[in-house]
C-alpha positions as CSV (number, residue, x, y, z in Angstrom):
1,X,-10.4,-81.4,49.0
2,X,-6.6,-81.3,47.8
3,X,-7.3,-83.4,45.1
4,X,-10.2,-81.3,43.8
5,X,-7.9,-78.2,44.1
6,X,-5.3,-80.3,42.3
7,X,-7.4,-81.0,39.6
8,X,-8.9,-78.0,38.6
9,X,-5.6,-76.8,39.0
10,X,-4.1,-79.0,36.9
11,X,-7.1,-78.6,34.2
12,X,-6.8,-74.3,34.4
13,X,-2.9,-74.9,33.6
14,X,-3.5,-77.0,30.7
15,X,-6.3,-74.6,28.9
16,X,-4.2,-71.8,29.3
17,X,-1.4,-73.9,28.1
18,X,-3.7,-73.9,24.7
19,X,-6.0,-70.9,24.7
20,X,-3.3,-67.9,25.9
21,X,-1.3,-67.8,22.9
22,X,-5.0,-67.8,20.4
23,X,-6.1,-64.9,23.2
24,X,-2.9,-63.0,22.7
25,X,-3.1,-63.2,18.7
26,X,-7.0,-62.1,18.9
27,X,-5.6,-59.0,21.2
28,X,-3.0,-58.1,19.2
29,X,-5.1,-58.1,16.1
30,X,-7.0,-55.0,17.4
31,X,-3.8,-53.0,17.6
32,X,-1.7,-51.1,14.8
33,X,1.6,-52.2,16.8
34,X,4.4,-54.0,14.5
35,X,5.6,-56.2,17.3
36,X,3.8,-58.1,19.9
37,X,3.6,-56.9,23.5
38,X,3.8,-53.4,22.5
39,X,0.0,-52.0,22.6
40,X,-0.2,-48.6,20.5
41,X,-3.8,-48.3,21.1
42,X,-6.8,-50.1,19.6
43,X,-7.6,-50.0,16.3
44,X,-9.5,-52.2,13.3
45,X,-6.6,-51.1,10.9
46,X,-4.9,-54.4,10.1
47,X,-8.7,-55.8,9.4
48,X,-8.9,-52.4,6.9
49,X,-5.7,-53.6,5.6
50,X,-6.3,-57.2,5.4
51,X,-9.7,-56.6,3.3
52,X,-7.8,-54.7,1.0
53,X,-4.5,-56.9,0.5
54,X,-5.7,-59.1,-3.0
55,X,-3.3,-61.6,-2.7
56,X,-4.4,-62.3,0.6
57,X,-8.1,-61.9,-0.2
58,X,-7.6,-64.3,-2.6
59,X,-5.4,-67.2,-0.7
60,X,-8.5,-66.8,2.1
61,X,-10.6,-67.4,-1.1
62,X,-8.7,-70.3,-2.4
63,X,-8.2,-72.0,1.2
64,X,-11.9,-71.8,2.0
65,X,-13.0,-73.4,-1.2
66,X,-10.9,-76.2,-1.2
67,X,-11.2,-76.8,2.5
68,X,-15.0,-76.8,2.0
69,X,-14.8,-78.7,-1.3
70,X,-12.6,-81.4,0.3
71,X,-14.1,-81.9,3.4
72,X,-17.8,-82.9,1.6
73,X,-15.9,-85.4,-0.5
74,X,-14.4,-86.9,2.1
75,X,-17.4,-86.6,4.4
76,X,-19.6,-88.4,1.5
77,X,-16.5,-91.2,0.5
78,X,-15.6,-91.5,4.6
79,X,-19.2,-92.3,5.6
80,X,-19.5,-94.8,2.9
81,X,-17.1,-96.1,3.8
82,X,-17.0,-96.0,7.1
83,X,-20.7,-98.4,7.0
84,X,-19.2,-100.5,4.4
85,X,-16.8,-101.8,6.7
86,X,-19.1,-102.0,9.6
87,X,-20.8,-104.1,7.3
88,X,-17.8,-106.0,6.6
89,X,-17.0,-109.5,8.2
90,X,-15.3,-109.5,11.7
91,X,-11.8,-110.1,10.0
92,X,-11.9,-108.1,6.9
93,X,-13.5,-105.5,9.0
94,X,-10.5,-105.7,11.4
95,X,-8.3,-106.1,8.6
96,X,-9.5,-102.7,7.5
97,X,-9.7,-100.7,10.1
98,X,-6.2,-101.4,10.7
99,X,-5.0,-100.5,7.4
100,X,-7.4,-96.9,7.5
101,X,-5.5,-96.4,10.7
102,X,-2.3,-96.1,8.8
103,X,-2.7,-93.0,7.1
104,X,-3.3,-91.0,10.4
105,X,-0.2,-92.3,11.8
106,X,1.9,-92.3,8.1
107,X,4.3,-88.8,8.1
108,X,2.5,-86.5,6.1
109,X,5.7,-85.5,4.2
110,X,5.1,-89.4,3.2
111,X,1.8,-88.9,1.8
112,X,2.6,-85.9,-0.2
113,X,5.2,-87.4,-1.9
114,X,4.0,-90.4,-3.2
115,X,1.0,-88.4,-4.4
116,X,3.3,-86.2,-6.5
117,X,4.8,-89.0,-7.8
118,X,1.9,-90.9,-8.4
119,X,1.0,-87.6,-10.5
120,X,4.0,-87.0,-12.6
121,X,3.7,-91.2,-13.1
122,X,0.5,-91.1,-14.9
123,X,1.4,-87.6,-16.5
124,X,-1.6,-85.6,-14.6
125,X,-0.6,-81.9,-14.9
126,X,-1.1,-80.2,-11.1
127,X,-4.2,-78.4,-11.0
128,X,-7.1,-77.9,-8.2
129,X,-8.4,-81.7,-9.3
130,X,-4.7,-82.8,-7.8
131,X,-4.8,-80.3,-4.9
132,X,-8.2,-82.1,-4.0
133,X,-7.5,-85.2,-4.1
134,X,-4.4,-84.2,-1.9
135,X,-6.8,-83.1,0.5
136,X,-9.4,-85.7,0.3
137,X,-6.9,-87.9,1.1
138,X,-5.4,-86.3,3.9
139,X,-8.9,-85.9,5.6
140,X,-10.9,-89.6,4.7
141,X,-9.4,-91.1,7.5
142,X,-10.0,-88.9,10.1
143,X,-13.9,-88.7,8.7
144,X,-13.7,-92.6,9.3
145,X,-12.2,-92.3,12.3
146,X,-14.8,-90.2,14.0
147,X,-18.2,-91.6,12.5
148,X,-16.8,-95.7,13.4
149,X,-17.5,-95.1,17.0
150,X,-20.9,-93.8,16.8
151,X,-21.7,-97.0,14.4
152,X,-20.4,-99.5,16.9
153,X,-23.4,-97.5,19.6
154,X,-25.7,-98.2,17.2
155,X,-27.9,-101.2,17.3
156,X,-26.3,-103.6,14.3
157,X,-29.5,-105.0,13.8
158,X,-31.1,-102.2,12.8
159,X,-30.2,-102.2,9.2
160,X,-31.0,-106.0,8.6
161,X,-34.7,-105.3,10.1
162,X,-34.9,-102.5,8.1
163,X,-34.2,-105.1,4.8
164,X,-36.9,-107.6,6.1
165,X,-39.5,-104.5,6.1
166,X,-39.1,-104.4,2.7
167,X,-36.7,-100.9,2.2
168,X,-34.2,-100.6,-0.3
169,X,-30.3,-100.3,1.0
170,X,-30.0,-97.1,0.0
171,X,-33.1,-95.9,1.6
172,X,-32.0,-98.0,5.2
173,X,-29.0,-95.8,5.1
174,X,-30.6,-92.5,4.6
175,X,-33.5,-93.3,7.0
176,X,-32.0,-95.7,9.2
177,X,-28.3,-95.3,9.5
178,X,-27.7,-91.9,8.8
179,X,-30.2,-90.6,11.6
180,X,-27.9,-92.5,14.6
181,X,-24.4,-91.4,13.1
182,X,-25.3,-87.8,11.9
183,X,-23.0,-86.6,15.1
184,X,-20.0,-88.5,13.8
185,X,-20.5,-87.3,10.4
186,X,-20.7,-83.3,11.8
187,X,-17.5,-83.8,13.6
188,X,-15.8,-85.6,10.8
189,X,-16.8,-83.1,8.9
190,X,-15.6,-79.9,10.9
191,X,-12.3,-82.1,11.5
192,X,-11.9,-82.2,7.7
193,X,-11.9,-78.4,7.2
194,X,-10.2,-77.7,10.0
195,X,-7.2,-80.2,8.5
196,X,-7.8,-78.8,5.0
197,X,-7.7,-75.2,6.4
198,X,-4.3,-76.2,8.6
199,X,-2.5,-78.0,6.1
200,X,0.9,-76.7,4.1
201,X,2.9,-79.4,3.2
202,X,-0.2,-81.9,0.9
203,X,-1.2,-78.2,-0.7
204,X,3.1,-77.6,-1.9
205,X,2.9,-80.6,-3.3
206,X,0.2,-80.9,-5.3
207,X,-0.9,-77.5,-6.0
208,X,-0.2,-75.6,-9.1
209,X,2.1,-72.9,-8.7
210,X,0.0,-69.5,-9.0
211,X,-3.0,-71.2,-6.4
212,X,-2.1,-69.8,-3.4
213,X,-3.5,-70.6,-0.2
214,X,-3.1,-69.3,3.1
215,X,-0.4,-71.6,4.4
216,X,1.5,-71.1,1.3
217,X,1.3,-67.1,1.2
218,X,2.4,-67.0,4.9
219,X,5.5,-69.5,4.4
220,X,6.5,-67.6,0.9
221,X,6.1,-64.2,2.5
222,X,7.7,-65.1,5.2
223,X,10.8,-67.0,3.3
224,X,11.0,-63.4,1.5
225,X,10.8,-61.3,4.5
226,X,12.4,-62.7,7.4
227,X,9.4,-62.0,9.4
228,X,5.1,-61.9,9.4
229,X,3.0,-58.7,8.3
230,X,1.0,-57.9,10.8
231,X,-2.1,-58.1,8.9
232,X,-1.8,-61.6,9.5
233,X,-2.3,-61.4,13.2
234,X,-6.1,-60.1,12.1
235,X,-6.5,-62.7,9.4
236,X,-5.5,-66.1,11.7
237,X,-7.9,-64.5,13.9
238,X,-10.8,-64.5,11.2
239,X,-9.9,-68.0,10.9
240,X,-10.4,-69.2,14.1
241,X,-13.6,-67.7,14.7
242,X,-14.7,-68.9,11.5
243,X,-14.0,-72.5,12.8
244,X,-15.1,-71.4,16.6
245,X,-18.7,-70.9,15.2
246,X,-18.6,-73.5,12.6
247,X,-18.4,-76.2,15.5
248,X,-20.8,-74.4,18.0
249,X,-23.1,-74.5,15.1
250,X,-22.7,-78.1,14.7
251,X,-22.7,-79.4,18.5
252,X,-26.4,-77.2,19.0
253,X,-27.5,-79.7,16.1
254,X,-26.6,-82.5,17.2
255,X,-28.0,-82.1,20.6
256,X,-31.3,-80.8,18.7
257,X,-31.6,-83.7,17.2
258,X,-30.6,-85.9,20.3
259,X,-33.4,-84.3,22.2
260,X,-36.3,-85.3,19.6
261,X,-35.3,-88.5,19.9
């Protein structure tokens, strides 16, 4: 009995450890007040304010296209990938995954450097091609990382017998592979917006100058100011949401599709 109490004890402290400060933020989005923890009433004027801010209209633009435009380049490369190694002999295949591991751990400060000087190197001029590849880079591992364990469930066999039926490779991995690992590739998927959507430091780096994005509005403004507008409050809240139904979306698919099987 204690230990039950304990535990969901222990569990309620931990989700409020996570979810009070995003509650607070959504709160204080539906109020006109300039400082948090003073309610002046509610109201929907920062979100009447936020719609009609262009420069932040147009980082929310800029953020969402090359979140979505990364992540289905590095979904696409990732699961390719990710079955090629499978594939792979047991050392190279260990050899591998041990080397894709090293980008999640590597500093990202690491990473955006030695793109940068990768692209000055071969005299690339930074555009939204660099900013991608930034950001395809960034998210191909942790694609990889979450479709490898829903190969290793699958039965390896599956692919070979597929062969000796007479399909083509690329039609065993549309009709064969891709039906057991869809869920991997969903989550690898969401993972990789949500990263692309996060991320600050790949998008300084590698970014021309006048694209703006949502991380780099909010550090400029706030490098100018001192402090954040409070039409901010109403637009982090948009983007959580946004994400919210984005992976509720993607978990009732999956179990759709784990119930027909």
């Amino acid at each position: 009995m204690v230990k039950k109490i304990f535990a969901k004890g222990y569990v309620t402290l931990i989700l409020c450890l996570m979810y009070a400060p995003i509650f607070v933020l959504i709160a204080f989005s539906f109020t006109e007040a300039t400082l948090i923890g003073k309610w002046s009433g509610f109201s929907l004027e920062l979100y009447t304010k936020l719609f009609q801010n262009e420069q932040i209209m147009t980082a929310l633009k800029n953020t969402i296209l090359i979140a979505l435009a990364s992540a289905v380049v590095s979904t696409m490369l990732g699961t390719l990938g990710a079955v090629g190694v499978y594939y792979c002999r047991k050392r190279f295949r260990k050899g591998m995954e041990f080397i894709g591991q090293i980008p999640i751990l590597n500093p990202e400060i690491v990473t955006a450097l030695s793109l940068t000087i990768l692209f000055v190197f071969l005299g690339i001029k930074f555009n939204f091609v660099t900013l991608l590849i930034g950001h395809v880079v960034l998210t191909i591992p942790f694609v990889v990382l979450s479709i490898t364990p829903k190969l290793k469930q699958m039965d390896p066999n599956v692919y070979e017998a597929a062969l000796d039926l007479g399909a083509k490779p690329s039609m065993a991995l549309r009709k064969v592979i891709l039906p057991e690992i869809i869920p991997g590739v969903l989550s690898g998927f969401v993972l990789a917006i949500t990263l692309s959507l996060d991320d600050y430091i790949i998008t300084a780096f590698t970014r021309n100058n006048s694209f703006q994005t949502i991380s780099t509005y909010v550090y400029g403004i706030t490098a100018k100011k001192g402090a954040l507008p409070p039409t901010l409050r109403a637009l982090t809240t948009i983007i959580f949401l946004f994400t919210l139904v984005l992976l509720i979306f993607i978990n009732i698919r999956s179990k759709k599709k784990e119930v027909k099987r």
